[in-house]
N, C-alpha and C positions, 0 to 999 in steps of 0.2 A: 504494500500500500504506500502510496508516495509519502512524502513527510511533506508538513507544510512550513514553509522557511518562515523563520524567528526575525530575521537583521536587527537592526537598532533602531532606534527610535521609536519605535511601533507605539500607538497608541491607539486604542480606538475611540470613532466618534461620540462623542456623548454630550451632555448636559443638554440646557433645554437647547429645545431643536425645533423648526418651523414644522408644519405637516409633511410628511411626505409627498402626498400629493401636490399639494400648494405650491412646493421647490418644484418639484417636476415638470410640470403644467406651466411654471414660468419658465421654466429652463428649456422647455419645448417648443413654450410660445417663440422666444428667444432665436432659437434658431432657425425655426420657419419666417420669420420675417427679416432675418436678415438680407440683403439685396443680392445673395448669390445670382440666383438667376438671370438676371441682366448681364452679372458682369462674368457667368459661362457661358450665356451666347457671344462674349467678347474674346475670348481667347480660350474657351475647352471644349475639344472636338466631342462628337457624340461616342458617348460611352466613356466618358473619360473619370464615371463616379464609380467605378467598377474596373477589376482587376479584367486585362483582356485573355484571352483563353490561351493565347503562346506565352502571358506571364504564367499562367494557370501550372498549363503543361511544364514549366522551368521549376515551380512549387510540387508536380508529383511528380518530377525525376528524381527528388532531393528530400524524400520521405525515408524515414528513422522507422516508422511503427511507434512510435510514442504517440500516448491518446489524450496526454495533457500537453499544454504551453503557457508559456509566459511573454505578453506580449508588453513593452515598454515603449513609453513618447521618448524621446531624445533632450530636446532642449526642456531644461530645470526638471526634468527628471533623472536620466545619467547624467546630463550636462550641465554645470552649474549658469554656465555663459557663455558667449562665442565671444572669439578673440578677433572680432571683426576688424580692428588696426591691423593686423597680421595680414590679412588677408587683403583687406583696403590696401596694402604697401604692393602686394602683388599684383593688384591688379591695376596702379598705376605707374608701376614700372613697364608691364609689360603693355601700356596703352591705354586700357579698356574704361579706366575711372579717372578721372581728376580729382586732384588733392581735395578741391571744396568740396566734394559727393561726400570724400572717407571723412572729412572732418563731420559732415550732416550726421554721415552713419555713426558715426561715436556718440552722438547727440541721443539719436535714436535707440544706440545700445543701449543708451540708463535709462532713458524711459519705459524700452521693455523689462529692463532688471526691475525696475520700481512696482511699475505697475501692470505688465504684463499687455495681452494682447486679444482685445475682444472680437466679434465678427465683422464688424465694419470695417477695420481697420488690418486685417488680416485679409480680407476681401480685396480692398484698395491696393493693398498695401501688394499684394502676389500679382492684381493685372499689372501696376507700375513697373515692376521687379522686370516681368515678362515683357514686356515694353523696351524696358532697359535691355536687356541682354539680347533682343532680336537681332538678328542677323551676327553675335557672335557664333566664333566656328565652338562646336563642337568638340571636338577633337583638341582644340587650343586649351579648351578649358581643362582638357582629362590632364592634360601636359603641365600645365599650371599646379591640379593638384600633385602629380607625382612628383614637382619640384618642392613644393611648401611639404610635402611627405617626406624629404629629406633633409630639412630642417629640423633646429632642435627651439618648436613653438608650441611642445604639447600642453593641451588646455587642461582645464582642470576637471576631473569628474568627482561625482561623489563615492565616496569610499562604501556607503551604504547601499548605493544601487552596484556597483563590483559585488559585492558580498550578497546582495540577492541574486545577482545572476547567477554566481556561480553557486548558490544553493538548491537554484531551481534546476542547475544543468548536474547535479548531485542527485536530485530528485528524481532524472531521467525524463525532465521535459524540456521540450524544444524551446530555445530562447530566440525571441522575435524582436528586432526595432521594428519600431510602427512611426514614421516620421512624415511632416509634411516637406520636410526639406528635399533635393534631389538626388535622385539616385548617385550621381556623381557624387556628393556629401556622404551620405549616408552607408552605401553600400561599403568604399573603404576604411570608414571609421568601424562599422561591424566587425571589419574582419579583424580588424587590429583587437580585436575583443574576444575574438576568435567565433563572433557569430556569421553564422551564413545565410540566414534567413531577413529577408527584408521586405516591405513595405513601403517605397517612398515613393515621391512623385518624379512623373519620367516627363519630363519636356519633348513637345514636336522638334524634328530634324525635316528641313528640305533635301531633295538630292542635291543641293551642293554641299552637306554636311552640315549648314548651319541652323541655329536655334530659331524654329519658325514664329514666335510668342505666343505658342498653343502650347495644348498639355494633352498627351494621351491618357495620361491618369494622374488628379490629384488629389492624396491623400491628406484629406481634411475632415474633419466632423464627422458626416455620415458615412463619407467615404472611406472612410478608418474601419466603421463599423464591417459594412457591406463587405470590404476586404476580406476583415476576420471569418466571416460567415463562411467567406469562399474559402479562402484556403482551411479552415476548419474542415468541411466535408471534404475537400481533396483529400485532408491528410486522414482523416478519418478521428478529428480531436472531438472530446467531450467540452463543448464549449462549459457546464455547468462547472466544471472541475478545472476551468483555468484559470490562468490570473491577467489583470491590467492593469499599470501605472501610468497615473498622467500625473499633470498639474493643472490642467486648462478644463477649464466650462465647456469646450467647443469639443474634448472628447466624451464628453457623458452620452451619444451615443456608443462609444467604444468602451468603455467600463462599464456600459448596461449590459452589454454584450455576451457577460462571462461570469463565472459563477463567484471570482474573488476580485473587486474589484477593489484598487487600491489607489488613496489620493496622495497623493506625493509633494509636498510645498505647495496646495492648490491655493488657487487663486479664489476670491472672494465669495464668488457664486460657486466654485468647484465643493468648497468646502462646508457651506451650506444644505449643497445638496447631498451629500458625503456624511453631515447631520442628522438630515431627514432621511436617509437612509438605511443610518448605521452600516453604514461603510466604514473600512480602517483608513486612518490619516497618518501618514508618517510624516516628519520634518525632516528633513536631512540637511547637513549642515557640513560634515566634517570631509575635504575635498583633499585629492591626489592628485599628482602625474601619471595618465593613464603608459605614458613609457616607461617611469620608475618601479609599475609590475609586469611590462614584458621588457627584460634586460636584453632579449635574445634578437633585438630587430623591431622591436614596435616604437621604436618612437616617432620615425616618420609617418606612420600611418596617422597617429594621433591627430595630426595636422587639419586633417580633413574637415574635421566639425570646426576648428579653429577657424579652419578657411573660409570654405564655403559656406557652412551654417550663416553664416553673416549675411553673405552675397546672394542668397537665396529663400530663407526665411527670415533671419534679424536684417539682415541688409537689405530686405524688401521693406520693412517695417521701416527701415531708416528713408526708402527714397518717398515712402507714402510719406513722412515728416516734412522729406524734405521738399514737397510738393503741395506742403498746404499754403493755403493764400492766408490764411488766419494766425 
């Protein structure tokens, strides 16, 4: 029988708590009227809220037979931050940003550490990003990463989310990022983890290789959810029996999802509903060099979230900052 991971800080939710229902029914409302809509007929091809069948097929060549998982958000859950100046220096060396952008985006970095990132502004904030990057090459950017991956700019992760991963992969279940960042970010930050399984969002490519400011799939809110559902019956998981960490309001349809959900540093609505739920809330607080636990070669991987995490989900957040008239 699996064991269920202890880590630290554990807490569960308590004292008075709104209704259940009440948090939910708001948290619902919430996400149905935010302005998605509009603005994926502006840049997300059809089908792009749902994994496509050739990612499908890539998820059941890579089936273990484990009937449990563990599915994790990235940023302020593993990730305490992104090291978006890291990444900001790279990408105005090699052209692509001017210094005023990286300066906006630092601006924007402390605003999401502060106070996080709600639907509207996480909406705005991924058409502008996509906006920004169109007509970058593809290929440029993979090259970009494997340079900052040879760098020594690893960011810091929590010591407490390390130590549930590797409980849960003790446990003999599959460990999953669940991120909205892109593939390019996400997938070599995994690996450097030693995970293989992912969820992020895959940007449109023209045939001349470049970034067309469309998404084949972007993993966001329901789309987080809808994922899990799939790859769940691919793999043949008992979604009751697995677990999910976020910190964000916008994945409560992804922690509804599964039978342990878990709130991670949540955000203010996260943790109200998390209340009303009686859901477990961890705090995590105490952070590492995710290269000072692999001695063997991992510190350039680390880079990846340093990097790109910025450029692509906080450094979207930064150019919607830096695009308001207000």
């Amino acid at each position: 029988m699996s064991e269920e991971p202890q880590g630290t800080g554990q807490a569960k939710a308590g004292g008075d708590a709104p209704e259940p229902e009440e948090v939910l029914l708001a948290a619902e409302e919430s996400l149905r009227d935010r302005p998605e809509a509009d603005i994926e007929q502006r840049y997300a091809r059809p089908g792009a809220d749902r994994l496509s069948d050739s990612m499908l097929r890539r998820v059941s060549l890579r089936r273990t037979g484990a009937k449990q998982a563990a599915f994790f958000d990235l940023d302020k859950t593993i990730i305490e931050r992104s090291s978006t100046l890291v990444m900001g220096r790279t990408f105005v060396r090699d052209g692509l940003l001017s210094p005023t952008t990286v300066i906006k985006t630092m601006y924007a970095q402390a605003v999401y550490q502060l106070v996080g990132a709600d639907h509207e502004r996480m909406e705005q904030a991924r058409s502008a990003a996509l906006e920004l990057t169109r007509g970058w090459e593809a290929e440029r950017i993979r090259r970009l990463v494997r340079e900052v991956m040879e760098e020594v700019i690893a960011p810091l992760a929590y010591q407490e989310a390390l130590d549930l991963i590797a409980e849960h992969r003790r446990a003999g279940r599959d460990v999953w990022i669940v991120s909205s960042g892109g593939e390019e970010i996400v997938e070599p930050y995994a690996a450097h983890l030693g995970i293989r399984d992912v969820i992020a969002t895959r940007s449109g490519i023209d045939e001349q290789g470049r970034y067309d400011g469309t998404l084949e799939f972007y993993a966001y809110a329901g789309a987080k959810a809808t994922a899990i559902e799939q790859v769940g019956e691919v793999r043949g998981y008992d979604l009751s029996a697995c677990y999910a960490y976020s910190d964000s309001i916008t994945d409560l349809p992804m922690l509804s999802k599964v039978g342990h959900p878990v709130a991670v540093n949540p955000d203010r609505e996260l943790r109200a509903a998390a209340l009303a739920m009686d859901w477990e809330v961890r705090d995590f607080h105490a952070t590492v060099r995710t290269r000072d636990q692999h001695p063997s070669g991992g510190a350039g991987r680390t880079e990846v979230v340093a990097a790109l995490a910025g450029a692509l989900v906080l450094g979207a957040l930064a150019w919607r900052f830096l695009l308001r008239d207000d």
